[in-house]
C-alpha positions in Angstrom: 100.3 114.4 107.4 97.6 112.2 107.0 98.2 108.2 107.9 96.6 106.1 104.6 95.4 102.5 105.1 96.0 100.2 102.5 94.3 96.6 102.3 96.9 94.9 101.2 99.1 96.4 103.7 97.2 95.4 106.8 97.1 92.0 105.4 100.9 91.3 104.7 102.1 93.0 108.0 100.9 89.8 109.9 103.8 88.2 107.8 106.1 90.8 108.7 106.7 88.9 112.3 107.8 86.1 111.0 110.2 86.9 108.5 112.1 89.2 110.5 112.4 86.3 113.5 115.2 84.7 114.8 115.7 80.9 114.2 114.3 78.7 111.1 113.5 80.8 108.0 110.2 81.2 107.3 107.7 79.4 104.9 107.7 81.5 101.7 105.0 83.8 100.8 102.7 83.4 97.6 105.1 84.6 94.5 109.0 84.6 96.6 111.9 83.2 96.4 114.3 81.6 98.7 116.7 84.7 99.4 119.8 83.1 101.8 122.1 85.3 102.1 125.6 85.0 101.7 128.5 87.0 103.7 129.8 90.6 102.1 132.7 91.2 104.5 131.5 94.8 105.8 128.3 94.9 103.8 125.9 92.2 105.2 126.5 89.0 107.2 125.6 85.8 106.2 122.5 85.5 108.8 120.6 88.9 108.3 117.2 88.0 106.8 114.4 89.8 105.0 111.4 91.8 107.0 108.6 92.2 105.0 107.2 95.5 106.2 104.5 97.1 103.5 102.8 96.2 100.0 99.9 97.3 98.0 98.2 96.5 94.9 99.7 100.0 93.7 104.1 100.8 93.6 106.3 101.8 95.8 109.2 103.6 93.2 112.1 105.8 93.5 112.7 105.2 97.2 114.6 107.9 99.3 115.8 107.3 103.1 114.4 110.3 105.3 116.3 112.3 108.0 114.1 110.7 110.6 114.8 107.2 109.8 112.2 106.6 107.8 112.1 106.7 104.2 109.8 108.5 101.2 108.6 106.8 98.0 106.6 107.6 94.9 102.7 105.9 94.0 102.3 107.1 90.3 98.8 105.3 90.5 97.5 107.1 93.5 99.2 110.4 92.4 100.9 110.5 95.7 104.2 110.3 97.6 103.9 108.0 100.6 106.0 107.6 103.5 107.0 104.8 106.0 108.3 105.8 109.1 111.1 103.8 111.5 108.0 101.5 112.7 106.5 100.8 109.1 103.4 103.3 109.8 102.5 104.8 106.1 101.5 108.3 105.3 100.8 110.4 102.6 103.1 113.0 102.5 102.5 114.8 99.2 99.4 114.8 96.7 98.3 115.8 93.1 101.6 114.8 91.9 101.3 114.8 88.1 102.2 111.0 88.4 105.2 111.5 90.1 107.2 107.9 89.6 110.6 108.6 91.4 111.8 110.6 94.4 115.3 112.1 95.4 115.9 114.5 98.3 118.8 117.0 98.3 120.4 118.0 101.8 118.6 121.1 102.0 114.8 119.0 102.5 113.8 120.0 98.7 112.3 116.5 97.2 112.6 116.4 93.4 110.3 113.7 91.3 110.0 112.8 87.7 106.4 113.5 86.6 105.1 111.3 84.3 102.0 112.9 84.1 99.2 110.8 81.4 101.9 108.1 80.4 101.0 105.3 83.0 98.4 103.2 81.6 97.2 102.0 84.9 96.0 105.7 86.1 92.3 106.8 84.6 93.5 109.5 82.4 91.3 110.7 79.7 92.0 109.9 76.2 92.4 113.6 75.6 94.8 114.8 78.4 97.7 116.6 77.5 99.7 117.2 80.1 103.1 117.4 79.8 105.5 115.1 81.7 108.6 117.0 83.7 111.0 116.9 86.3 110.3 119.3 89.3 110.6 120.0 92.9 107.5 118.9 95.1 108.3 120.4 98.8 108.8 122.1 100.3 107.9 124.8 97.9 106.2 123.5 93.9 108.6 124.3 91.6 108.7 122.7 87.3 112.1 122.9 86.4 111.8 121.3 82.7 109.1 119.8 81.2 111.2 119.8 77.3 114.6 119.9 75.8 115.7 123.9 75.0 114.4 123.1 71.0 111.1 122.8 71.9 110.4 119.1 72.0 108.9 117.4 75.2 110.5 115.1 77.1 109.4 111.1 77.0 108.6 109.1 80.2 111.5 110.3 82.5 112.2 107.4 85.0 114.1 107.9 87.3 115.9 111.1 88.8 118.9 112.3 91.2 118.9 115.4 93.3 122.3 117.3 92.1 123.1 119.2 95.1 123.1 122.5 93.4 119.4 123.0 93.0 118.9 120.8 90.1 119.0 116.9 89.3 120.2 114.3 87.0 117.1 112.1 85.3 116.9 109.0 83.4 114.7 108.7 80.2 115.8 106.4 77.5 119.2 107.8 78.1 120.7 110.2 80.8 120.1 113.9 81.6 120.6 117.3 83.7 118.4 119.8 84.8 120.2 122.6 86.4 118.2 124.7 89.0 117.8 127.5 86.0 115.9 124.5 84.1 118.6 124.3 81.3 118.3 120.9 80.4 122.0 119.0 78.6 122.3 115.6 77.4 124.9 113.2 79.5 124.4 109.9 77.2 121.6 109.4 74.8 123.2 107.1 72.6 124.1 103.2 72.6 122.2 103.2 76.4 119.2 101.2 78.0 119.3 103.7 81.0 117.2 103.3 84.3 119.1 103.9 88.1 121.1 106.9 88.4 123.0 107.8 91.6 126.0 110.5 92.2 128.9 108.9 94.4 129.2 110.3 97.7 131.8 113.2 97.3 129.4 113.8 94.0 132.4 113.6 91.0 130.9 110.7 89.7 127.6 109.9 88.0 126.2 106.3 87.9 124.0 105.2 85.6 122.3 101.6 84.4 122.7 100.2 81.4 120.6 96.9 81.3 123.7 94.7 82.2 126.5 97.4 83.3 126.7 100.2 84.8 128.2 103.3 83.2 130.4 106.4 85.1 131.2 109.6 83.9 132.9 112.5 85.4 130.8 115.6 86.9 132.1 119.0 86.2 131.5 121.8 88.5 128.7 123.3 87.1 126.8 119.9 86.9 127.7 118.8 83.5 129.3 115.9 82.2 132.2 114.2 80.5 134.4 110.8 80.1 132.0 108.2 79.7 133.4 104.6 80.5 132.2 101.0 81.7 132.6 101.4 85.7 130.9 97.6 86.0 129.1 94.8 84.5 126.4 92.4 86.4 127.9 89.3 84.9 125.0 86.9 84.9 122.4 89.1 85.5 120.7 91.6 83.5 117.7 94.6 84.4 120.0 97.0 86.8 117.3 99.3 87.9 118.0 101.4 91.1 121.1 102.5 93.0 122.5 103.8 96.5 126.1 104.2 97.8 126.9 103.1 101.1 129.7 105.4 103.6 132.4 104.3 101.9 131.4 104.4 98.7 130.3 101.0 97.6 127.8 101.0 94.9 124.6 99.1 95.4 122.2 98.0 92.1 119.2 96.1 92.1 118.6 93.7 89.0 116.5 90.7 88.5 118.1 88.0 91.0 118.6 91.3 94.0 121.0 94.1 95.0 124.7 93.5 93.7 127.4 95.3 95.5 130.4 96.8 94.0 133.6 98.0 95.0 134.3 102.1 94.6 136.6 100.7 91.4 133.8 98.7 90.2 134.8 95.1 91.3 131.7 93.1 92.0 131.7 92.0 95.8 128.7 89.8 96.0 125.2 89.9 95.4 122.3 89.8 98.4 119.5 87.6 97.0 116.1 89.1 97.1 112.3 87.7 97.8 111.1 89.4 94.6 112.4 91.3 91.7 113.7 94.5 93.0 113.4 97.8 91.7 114.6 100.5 93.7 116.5 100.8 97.1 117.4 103.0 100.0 119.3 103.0 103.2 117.7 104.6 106.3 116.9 103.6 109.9 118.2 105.6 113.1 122.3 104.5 111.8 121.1 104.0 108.1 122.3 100.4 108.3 119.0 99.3 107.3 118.1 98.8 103.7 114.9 99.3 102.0 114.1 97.5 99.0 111.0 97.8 96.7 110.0 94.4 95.5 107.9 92.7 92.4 104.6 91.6 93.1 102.6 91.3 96.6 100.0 88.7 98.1 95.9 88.9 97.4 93.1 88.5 99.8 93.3 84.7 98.9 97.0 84.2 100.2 97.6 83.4 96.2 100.0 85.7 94.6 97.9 89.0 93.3 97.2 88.7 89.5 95.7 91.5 87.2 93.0 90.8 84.7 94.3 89.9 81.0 95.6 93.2 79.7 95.6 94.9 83.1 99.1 95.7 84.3 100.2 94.8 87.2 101.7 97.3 89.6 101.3 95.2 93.0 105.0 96.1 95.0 105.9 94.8 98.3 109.1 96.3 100.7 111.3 94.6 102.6 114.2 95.8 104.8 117.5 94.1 106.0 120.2 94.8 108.5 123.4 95.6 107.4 127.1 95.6 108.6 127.3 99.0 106.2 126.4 102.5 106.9 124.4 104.4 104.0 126.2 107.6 102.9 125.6 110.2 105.6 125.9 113.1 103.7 122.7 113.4 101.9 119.6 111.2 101.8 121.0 109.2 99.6 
């Protein structure tokens, strides 16, 4: 593997010192927001604070925790997957990804991505490509398990995507959906959603997904399918649930627009852990996974000013932070 620089990174990591200190918080960067954290009995205690530890003009999407501590995530911009390791050293760990924009590791090693292909405006595609977007397996071995439904038509933008455990995975892509390692593709909700996050709980009879401002469950049958939709939470005064993770015990964790709420295996809402920026996506990992990573909104320019895009010119720009926690991340998978 090949270690890749990034401008933005070397300039942020200065600032990665001082938010991670000890004593009086530190002055906020260009574009956060005050993040004091509040006590989750067994989650998080009230004094952990924020390390800023990478960010780039380009995303950081679909995190994944890695065996070694460290912890994998997908660049749709740069056609890559990218990893950090325990001390916050980036590599590129797989290229020529077909614009992979989420990552999700099974126990066995195999990493599975959503593929988005030409349908990221902030990538030079020609007018004229045609590729079509999928859901496949990148490593160790290259592997398209879908790119279309079994009629014929191709999938949209997938978003976001769930190793099953039985060689295949669960996607997101304006609704919910399950490629089996044969490449049989069935529908788990494609009606009355706004899907994003999906996660499996950790004994893997229960699939998560977001729906804007809830969270829906349903039951996993032994083949991978699924059945007995229901309301399993509801963010209350928040909206834009994005990405997930379960912890040991089987606490569910979901990023939305004011940071990561934490919910009860039976769905009651046990707090929320503010956040510096919007989060997106989030993963535990570290030596005793009791440090979560969080993708974050926006980063800071050459200037010290928050980065800004020309009119019209989206902005990908993604920092990640990690925190300590009082909780362990489920140990039996990635994530």
């Amino acid at each position: 593997m090949k270690i890749a620089t990034s401008v933005a990174t070397l300039l942020c990591l200065a600032a990665a010192v001082d938010a991670g200190a000890q004593g009086p918080a530190p002055a906020l960067l260009a574009g956060e927001r005050a993040a004091t954290i509040t006590a989750i009995p067994g989650v998080v205690a009230a004094d952990a604070k924020w390390e800023l530890i990478w960010a780039s003009f380009l995303t950081a999407d679909g995190i994944v925790g890695t065996p070694d501590g460290g912890v994998l995530f997908a660049q749709e911009q740069s056609d890559t997957i990218r990893k950090l390791d325990a001390a916050g050293k980036e590599y590129i760990f797989v290229r020529d990804t077909h614009g992979a924009g989420s990552v999700s590791l099974d126990a066995e090693g195999r990493l599975f991505a959503v593929q988005r292909a030409c349908t990221d405006t902030a990538r030079p595609f020609s007018a004229a490509c045609q590729e079509l977007t999928a859901v496949g397996v990148l490593h160790p071995e290259r592997r398209t398990l879908a790119n279309g439904f079994s009629d014929g038509r191709p999938f949209g933008r997938p978003n976001d995507v769930m190793a099953d455990g039985r060689g295949g995975a669960y996607f997101t892509m304006a609704g919910a959906f399950h490629v089996s390692a044969k490449g049989m593709v069935s529908v788990v909700a494609d009606q009355d959603i706004r899907s994003n996050g999906i996660m499996l709980s950790p004994d893997g009879g229960t699939l998560y997904v977001t729906n804007q401002k809830s969270i829906l469950a349903f039951d996993v049958r032994p083949d991978g399918t699924t059945q007995n939709r229901r309301d399993f939470a509801s963010l209350a005064d928040d909206e834009g649930a994005d990405g997930m993770a379960v912890d040991n015990v089987g606490r569910l964790y979901v990023t939305a627009n004011r940071g990561v709420h934490v919910f009860s295996r039976q769905g009651q809402h046990l707090g929320l852990i503010p956040t510096p920026r919007r989060p997106i996506s989030l993963a535990f990992s570290g030596p005793d996974k009791k440090t979560l990573y969080v993708p974050q909104m926006g980063a800071v320019g050459p200037d010290g000013k928050a980065w800004m895009t020309p009119e019209g010119v989206r902005n990908t720009a993604m920092t990640i932070y990690r925190i300590q926690m009082q909780a362990e991340g489920f140990k039996g998978r990635p994530k």
